[in-house]
C-alpha positions as CSV (number, residue, x, y, z in Angstrom):
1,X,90.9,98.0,-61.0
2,X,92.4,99.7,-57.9
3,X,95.3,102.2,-58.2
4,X,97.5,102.7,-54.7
5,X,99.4,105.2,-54.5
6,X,102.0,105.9,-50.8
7,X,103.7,108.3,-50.1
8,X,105.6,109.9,-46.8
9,X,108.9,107.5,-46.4
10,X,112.0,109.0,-45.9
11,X,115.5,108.7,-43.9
12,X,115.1,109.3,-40.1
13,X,116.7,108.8,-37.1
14,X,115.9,105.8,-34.5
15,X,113.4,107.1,-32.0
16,X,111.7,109.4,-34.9
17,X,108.5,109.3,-36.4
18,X,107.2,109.0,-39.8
19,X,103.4,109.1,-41.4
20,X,102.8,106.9,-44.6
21,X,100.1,107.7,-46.2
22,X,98.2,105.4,-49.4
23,X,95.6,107.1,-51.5
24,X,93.2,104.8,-53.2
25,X,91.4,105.6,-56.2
26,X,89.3,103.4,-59.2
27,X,86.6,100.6,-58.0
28,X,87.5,101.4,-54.2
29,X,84.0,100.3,-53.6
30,X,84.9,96.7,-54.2
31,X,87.5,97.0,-51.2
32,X,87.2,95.0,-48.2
33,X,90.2,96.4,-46.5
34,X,93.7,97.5,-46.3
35,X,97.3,96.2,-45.7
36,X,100.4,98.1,-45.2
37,X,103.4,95.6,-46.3
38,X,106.8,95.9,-46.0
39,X,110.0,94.1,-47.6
40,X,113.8,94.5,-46.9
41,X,116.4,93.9,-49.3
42,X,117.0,89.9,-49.0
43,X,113.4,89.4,-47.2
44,X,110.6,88.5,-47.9
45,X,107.6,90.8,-47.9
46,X,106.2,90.9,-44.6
47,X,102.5,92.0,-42.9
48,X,103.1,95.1,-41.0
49,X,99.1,96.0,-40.6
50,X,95.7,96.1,-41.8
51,X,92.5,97.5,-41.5
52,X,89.0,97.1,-42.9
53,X,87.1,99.7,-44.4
54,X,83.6,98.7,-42.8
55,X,84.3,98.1,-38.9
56,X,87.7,99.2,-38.6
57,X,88.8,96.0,-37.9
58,X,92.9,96.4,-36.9
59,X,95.2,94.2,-36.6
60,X,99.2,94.3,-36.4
61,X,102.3,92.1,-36.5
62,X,103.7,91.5,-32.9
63,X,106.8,94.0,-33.8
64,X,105.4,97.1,-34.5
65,X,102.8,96.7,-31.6
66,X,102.9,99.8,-29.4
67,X,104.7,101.8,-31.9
68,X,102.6,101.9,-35.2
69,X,99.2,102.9,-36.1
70,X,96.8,102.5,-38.8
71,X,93.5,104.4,-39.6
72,X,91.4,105.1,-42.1
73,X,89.7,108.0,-44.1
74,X,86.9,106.7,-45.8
75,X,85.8,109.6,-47.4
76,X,89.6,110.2,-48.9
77,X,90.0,106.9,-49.9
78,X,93.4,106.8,-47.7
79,X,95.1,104.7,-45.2
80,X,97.3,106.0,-43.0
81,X,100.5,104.3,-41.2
82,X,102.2,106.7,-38.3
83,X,105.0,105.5,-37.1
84,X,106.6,106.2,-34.1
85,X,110.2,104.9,-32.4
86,X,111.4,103.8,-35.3
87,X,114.0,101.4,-34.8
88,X,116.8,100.6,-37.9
89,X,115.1,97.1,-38.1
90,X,112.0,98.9,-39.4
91,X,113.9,100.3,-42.4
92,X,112.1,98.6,-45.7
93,X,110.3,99.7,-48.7
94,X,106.3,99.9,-47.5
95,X,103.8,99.0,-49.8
96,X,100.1,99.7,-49.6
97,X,97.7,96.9,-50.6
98,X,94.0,96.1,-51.1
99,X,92.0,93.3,-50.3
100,X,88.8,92.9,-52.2
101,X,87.3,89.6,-50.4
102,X,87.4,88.4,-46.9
103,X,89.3,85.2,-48.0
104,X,92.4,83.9,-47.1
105,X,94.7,85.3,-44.6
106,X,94.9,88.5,-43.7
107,X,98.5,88.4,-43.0
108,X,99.5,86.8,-46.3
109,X,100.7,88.7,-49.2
110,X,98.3,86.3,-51.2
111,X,95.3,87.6,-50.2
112,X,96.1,91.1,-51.4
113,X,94.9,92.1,-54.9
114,X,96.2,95.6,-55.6
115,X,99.3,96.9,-54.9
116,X,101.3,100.3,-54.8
117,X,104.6,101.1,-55.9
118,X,106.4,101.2,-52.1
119,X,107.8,104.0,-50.5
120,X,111.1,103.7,-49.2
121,X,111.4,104.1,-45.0
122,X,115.3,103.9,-44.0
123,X,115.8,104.6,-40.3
124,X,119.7,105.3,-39.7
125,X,121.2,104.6,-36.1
């Protein structure tokens, strides 16, 4: 089993920045990489970014190109999201997820197998 835990959302302003943060812990060896998720009220749960834990493989969703980051410290077991010119579109509970295998898509909820408990981002206009 893999426990996620985020943290860092909170109520901004557009144009402001926020860092989410996940902290893995449990078999974290058996992780092949990480997702950050996010779902508004009404939506579905959509790919935001990932990253893998061996080659740093990144990849984002056309929206948040530009403005968001994701990296990695292996050694803490944490993934990082900093986001910068947050827009009130972006304004969703984030969730942190784990894939264990390289299968399926990376984009899909599906492929994740461990999920935190969201952190809630609202970005006011």
């Amino acid at each position: 089993q893999v426990q996620l835990v985020e943290s860092g959302g909170g109520l901004v302003q557009a144009g402001d920045s926020l860092r989410l943060s996940c902290v893995a812990s449990g078999r974290t060896f058996s992780n092949y990489a990480m997702g950050w998720f996010r779902q508004a009220p009404g939506k579905e749960r959509e790919f935001v970014a990932a990253i893998t834990w061996s080659g740093g493989a990144i990849y984002y969703t056309d929206s948040v190109k530009g403005r968001f980051t994701i990296s990695s410290d292996n050694a803490k077991n944490t993934v990082f999201l900093q986001m910068n010119s947050l827009k009130p579109e972006d304004s969703a509970t984030y969730y942190c997820a784990a894939r264990s295998k390289p299968f399926g898509s990376r984009y899909s909820a599906n492929s994740y197998d461990y999920w935190g408990q969201g952190t809630q981002v609202t970005v006011s206009s």
